[in-house]
C-alpha positions as CSV (number, residue, x, y, z in Angstrom):
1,X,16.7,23.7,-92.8
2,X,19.5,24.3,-90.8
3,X,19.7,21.4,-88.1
4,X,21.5,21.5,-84.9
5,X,22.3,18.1,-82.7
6,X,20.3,17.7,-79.6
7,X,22.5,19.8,-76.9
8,X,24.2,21.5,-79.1
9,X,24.2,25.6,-79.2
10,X,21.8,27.3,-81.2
11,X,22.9,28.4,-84.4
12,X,24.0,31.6,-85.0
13,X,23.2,33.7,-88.2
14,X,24.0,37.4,-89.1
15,X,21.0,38.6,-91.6
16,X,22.6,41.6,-93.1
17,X,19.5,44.1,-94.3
18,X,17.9,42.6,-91.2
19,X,15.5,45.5,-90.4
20,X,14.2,45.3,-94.1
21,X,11.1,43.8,-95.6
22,X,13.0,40.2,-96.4
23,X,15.1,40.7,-93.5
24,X,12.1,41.1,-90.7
25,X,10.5,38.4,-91.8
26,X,14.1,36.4,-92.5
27,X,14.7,36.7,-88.9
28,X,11.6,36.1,-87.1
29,X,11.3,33.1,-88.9
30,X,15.0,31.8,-88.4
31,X,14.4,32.6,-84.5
32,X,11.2,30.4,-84.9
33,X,13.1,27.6,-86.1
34,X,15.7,27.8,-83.2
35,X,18.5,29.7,-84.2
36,X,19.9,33.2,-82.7
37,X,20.1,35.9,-85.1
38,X,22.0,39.2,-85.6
39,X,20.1,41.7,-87.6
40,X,22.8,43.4,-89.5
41,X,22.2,47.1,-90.0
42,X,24.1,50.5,-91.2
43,X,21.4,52.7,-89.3
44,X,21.1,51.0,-85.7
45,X,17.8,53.4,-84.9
46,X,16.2,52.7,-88.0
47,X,13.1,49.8,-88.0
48,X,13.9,47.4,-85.5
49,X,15.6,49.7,-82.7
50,X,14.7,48.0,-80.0
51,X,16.0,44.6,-81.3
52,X,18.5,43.6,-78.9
53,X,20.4,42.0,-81.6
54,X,20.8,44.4,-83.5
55,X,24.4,44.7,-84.8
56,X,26.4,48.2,-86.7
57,X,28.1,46.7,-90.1
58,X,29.8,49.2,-92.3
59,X,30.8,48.5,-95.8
60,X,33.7,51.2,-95.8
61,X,35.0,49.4,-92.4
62,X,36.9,46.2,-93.3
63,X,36.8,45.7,-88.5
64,X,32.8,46.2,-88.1
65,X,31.9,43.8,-90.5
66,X,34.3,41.0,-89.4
67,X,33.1,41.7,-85.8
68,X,29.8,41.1,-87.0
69,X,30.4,38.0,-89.1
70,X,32.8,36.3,-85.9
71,X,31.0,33.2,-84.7
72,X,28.3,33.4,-87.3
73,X,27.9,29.8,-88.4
74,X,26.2,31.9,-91.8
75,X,25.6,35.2,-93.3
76,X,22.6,36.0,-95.6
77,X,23.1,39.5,-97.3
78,X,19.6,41.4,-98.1
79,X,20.9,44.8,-98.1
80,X,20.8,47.2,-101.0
81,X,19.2,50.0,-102.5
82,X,15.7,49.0,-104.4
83,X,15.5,49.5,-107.9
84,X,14.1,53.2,-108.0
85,X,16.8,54.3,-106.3
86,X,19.4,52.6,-108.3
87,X,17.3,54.1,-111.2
88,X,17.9,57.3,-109.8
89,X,21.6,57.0,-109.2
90,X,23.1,54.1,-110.8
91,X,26.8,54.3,-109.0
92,X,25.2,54.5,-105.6
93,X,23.0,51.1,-106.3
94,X,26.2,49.6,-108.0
95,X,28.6,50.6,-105.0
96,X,26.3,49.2,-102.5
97,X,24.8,46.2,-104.1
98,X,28.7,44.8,-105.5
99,X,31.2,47.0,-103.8
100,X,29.2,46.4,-100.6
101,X,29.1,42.4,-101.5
102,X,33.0,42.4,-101.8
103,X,33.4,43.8,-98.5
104,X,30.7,41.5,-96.8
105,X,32.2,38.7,-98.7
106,X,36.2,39.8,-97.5
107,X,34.9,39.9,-93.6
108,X,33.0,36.2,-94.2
109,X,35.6,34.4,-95.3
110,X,38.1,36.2,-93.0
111,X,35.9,35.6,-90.1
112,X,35.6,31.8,-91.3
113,X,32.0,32.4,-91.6
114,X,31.1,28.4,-93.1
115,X,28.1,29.5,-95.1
116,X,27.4,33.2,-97.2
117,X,24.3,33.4,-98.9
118,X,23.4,36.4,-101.1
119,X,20.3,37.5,-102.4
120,X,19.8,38.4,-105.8
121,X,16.9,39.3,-108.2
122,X,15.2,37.5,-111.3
123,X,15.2,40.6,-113.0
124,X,19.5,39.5,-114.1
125,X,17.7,37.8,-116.6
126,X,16.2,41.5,-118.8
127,X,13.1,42.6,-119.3
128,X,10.7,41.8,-119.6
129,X,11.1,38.3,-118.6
130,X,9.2,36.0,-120.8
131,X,9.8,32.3,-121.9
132,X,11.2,29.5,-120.0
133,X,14.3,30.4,-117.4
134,X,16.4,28.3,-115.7
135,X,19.7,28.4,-114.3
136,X,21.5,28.4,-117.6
137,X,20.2,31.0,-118.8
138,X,22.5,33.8,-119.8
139,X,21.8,37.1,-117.9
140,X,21.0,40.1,-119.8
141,X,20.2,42.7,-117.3
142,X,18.4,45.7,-118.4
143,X,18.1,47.7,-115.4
144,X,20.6,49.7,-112.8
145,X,19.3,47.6,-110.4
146,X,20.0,44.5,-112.2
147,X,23.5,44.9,-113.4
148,X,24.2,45.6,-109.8
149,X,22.9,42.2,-108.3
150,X,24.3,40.7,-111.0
151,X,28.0,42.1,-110.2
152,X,27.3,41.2,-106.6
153,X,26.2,37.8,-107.7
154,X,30.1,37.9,-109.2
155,X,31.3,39.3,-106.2
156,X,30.4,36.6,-104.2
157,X,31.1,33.4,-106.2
158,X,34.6,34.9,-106.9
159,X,35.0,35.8,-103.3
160,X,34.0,32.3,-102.0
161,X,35.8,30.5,-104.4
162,X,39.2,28.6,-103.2
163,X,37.9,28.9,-99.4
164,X,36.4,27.7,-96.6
165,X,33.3,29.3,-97.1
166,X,30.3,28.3,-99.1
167,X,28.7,30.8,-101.2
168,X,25.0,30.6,-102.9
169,X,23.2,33.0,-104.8
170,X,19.2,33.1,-104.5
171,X,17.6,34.6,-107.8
172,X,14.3,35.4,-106.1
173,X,11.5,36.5,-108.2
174,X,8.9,38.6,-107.0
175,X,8.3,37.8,-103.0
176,X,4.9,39.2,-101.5
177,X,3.6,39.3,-97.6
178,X,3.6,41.5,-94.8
179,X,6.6,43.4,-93.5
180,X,7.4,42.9,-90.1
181,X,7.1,46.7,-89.4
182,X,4.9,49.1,-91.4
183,X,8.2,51.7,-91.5
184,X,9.5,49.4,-94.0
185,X,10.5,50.2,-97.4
186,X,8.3,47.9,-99.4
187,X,5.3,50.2,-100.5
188,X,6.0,50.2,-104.0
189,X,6.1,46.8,-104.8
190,X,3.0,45.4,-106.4
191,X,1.1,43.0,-103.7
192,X,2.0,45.9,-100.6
193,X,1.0,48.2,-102.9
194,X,-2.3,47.2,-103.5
195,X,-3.1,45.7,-100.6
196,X,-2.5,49.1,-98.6
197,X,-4.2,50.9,-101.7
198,X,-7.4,48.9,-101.1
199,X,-8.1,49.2,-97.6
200,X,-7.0,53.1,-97.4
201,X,-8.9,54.3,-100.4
202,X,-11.3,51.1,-101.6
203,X,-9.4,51.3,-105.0
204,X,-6.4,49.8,-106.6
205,X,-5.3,51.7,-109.0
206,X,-2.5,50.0,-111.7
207,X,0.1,52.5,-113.4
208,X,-0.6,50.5,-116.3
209,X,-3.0,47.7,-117.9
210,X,-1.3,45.3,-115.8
211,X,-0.8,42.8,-119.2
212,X,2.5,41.9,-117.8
213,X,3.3,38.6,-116.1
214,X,5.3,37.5,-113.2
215,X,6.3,34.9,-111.0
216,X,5.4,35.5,-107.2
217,X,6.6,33.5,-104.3
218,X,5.5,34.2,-100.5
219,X,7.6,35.8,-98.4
220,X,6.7,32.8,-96.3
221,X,8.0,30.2,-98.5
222,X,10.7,32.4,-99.4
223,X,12.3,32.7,-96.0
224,X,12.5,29.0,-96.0
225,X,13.9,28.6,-99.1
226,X,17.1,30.7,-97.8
227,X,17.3,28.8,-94.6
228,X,17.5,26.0,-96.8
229,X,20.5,26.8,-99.0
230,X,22.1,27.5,-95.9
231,X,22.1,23.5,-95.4
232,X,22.6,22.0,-98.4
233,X,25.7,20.3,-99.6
234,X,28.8,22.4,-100.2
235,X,29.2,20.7,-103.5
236,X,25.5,21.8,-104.5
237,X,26.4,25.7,-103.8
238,X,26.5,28.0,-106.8
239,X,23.1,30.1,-108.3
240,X,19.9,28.8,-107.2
241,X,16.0,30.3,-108.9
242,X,13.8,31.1,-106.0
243,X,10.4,31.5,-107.2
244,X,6.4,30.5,-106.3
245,X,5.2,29.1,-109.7
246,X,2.4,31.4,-109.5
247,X,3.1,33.7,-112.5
248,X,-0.2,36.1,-113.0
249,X,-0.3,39.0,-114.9
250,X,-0.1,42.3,-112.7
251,X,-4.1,42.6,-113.2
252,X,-4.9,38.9,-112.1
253,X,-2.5,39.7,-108.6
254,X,-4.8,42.7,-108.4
255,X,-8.0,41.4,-108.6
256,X,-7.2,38.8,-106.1
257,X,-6.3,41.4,-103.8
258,X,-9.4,43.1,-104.2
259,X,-11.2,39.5,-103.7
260,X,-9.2,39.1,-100.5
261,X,-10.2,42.9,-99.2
262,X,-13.7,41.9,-100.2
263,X,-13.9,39.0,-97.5
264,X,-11.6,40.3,-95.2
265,X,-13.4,43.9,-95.0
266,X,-16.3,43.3,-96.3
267,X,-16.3,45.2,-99.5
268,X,-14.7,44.6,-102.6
269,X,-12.3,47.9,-103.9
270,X,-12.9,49.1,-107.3
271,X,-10.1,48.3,-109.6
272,X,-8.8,50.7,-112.1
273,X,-6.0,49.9,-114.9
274,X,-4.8,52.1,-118.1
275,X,-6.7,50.6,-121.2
276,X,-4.0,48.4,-123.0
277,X,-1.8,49.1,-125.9
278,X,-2.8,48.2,-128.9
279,X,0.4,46.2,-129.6
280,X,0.4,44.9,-125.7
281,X,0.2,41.2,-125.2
282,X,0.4,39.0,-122.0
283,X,3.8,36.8,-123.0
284,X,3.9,33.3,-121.3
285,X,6.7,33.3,-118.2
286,X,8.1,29.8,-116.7
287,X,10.7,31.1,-114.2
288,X,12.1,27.1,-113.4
289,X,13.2,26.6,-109.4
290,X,13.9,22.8,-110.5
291,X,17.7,23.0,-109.2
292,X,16.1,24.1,-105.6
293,X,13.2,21.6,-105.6
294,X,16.1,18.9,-106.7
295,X,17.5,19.8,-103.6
296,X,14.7,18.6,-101.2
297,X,12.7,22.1,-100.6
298,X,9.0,22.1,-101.2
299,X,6.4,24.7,-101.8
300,X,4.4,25.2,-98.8
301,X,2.9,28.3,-98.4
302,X,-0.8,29.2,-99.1
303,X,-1.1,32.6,-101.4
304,X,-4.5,33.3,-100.2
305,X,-3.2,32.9,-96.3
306,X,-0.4,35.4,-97.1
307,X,-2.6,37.4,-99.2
308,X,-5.0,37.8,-96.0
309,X,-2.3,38.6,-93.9
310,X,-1.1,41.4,-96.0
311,X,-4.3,43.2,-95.6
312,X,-5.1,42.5,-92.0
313,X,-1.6,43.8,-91.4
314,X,-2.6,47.1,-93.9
315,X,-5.9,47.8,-92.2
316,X,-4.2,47.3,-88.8
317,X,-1.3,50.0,-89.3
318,X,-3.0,52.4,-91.4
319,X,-6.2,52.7,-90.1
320,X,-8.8,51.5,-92.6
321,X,-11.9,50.8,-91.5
322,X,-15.0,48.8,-92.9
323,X,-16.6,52.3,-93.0
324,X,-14.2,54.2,-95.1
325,X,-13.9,51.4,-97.8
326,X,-17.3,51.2,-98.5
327,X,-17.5,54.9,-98.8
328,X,-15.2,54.2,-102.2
329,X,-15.7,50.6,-103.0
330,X,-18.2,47.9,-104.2
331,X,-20.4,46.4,-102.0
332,X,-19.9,42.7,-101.7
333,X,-22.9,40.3,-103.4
C-alpha cells in the first residue's frame, strides 16, 4: 500500500500496458486507493480512449517515455505481447518484452522515477511447472514467451542497479477476473475463457483433459499485491512470486465455472474435455509467495466473488441470456 501524509498530493503512477486486462483493473484500483494514474499506451485510440489520462510512450523514442515517466513517484510495466504471439514470432515477443524493458527502465531512472516495478510470468520457471517453487529456484524457461520476461526480468534488475531507483519483479502466476473492458485481449486465457464459453454457448469446452495444475490468483488480490511492492523497503526489492495458493487442475477451474454459471444463470453448462492420456497424470504444484507474505501482504480476495464477477461481466457484454443457455446446458437440480 502506497501511503501518502495527510495534505500531501496524491500519488502519481504511470501503469504502462494500462488499457490491458492487468492494466484496467491496475488502475481503477490504484485510483480507488487515492492515487492519480497515467495509463501508458503505444495505441492512444485503443481500449480506454476516452481516459483522460491516457498517455503516448514509445519504446523506439528515448523523449516520449521520459515525458511520461517525469513526476511519476512509480512505474509498473504490464505491456508485452501474450504468449501466442510470442509463439508466433519469437523476436517480436523478445524485442518488446526485454528491448522494450531496457528502454522503459533508461527513461525511469533518467526521469528519477523512485520506484519501477515489472511484471513478469511464473512460467520463467519451464513447463510444466510441478513441485515446490520459490524464489531460488533456477529459471528454465521453455517458452518464447518466457525467455522474454525472463530477459526483461534482467533488464530491469541490471538497469536499477547502482541508482536511485528501486526495481522489483512480480513473478505472477495465473491471474483471473474481469477485464475492465470486453475489447481486451484476455479471451484465451483459461478462467475468461470459460466463463465467456459458458454463458454464450452453455458449454465449456477444454483443448485437452485439463490433468494439468496451476496456481490462480485474483486479479483482485493481484492488483494489490503490485501496489504493495511499490511500498516496501528499498532493501527488500529484487524478485517477488505473486500467486493465490489455489492451484486446481484446468478441469477443477472449469467445473467451478460451470457451478458459478449454474447459480448465476440458472443453468449449469455442460462440460466437455479430451479423454486423458494414458501416461497423463495430475503432478503436485506449490508455487511459494512466502517472500511477499514476509513482507506484510495478505490474501484477501474471495475466488467465488471474482468468479461471479467474471460471468455477470460475460453475460452483460456478450449477450447471454437465461434462455439461450438452457437451450445447450443442464438444467440446475
Amino acid at each position: 500500500m502506497i501511503d501518502a501524509a495527510p495534505g500531501a498530493r496524491p500519488r502519481t503512477i504511470l501503469v504502462i500496458g494500462g488499457t490491458g486486462f492487468l492494466g484496467g483493473r491496475l488502475a481503477a484500483h490504484l485510483r480507488g486507493s487515492g492515487s492519480r494514474v497515467r495509463l501508458g499506451t503505444r495505441d492512444l485510440a485503443r481500449v480506454g480512449a476516452d481516459d483522460p489520462d491516457r498517455i503516448h510512450v514509445d519504446y523506439e523514442d528515448a523523449a516520449t517515455l521520459e515525458r511520461a515517466c517525469a513526476g511519476a513517484d512509480a512505474v509498473v510495466h504490464l505491456a508485452g505481447p501474450n504468449a501466442a504471439t510470442c509463439a508466433r514470432n519469437p523476436a517480436a515477443g523478445f524485442a518488446a518484452h526485454a528491448r522494450g524493458t531496457r528502454a522503459v527502465v533508461r527513461a525511469a531512472v533518467a526521469a528519477g522515477v523512485p520506484r519501477l516495478l515489472r511484471v513478469s510470468t511464473m512460467h520463467v520457471y519451464g513447463a510444466p511447472l510441478r513441485g515446490r517453487i520459490d524464489e531460488t529456484t533456477p529459471p528454465s524457461p521453455a517458452h518464447p514467451y518466457a525467455s522474454a520476461h525472463l530477459d526483461a526480468e534482467r533488464e530491469l534488475l541490471a538497469g536499477c542497479d547502482g541508482s536511485a531507483t528501486v526495481g522489483v519483479v512480480a513473478r505472477l502466476s495465473n491471474a483471473f477476473g474481469a477485464p475492465a473492458h470486453p475489447a481486451v485481449d484476455c479471451w484465451t486465457l483459461v478462467v475468461p475463457d470459460a466463463c465467456r464459453q459458458a454463458v454464450t454457448t452453455g458449454r465449456i469446452v477444454l483443448r485437452s483433459a485439463g490433468l494439468q495444475r496451476r496456481d490462480f490468483v485474483t486479479v483482485g488480490d493481484a492488483c494489490r499485491a503490485f501496489e504493495h511492492l511499490l511500498g516496501i523497503a528499498p532493501a527488500e526489492a529484487g524478485i517477488f512470486h505473486v500467486g493465490g495458493r489455489w492451484t486446481p487442475t484446468v478441469r477443477e477451474v472449469a467445473e467451478r465455472v460451470a457451478a458459478t454459471v449454474g447459480r448465476r444463470v440458472g443453468v449449469v453448462p455442460e462440460l466437455v474435455a479430451a479423454e486423458p492420456r494414458a501416461d497423463e497424470r495430475t503432478e503436485p504444484l506449490d508455487y511459494r509467495i512466502d517472500r511477499l507474505a514476509a513482507t506484510g501482504f495478505v490474501l484477501r480476495a474471495d475466488v467465488d466473488a471474482e468468479l461471479e464477477a467474471t460471468v455477470d461481466a460475460c453475460a452483460r457484454w456478450f449477450g447471454a441470456t437465461a434462455a439461450a443457455a438452457r437451450a445447450c446446458g443442464t438444467p440446475r437440480v
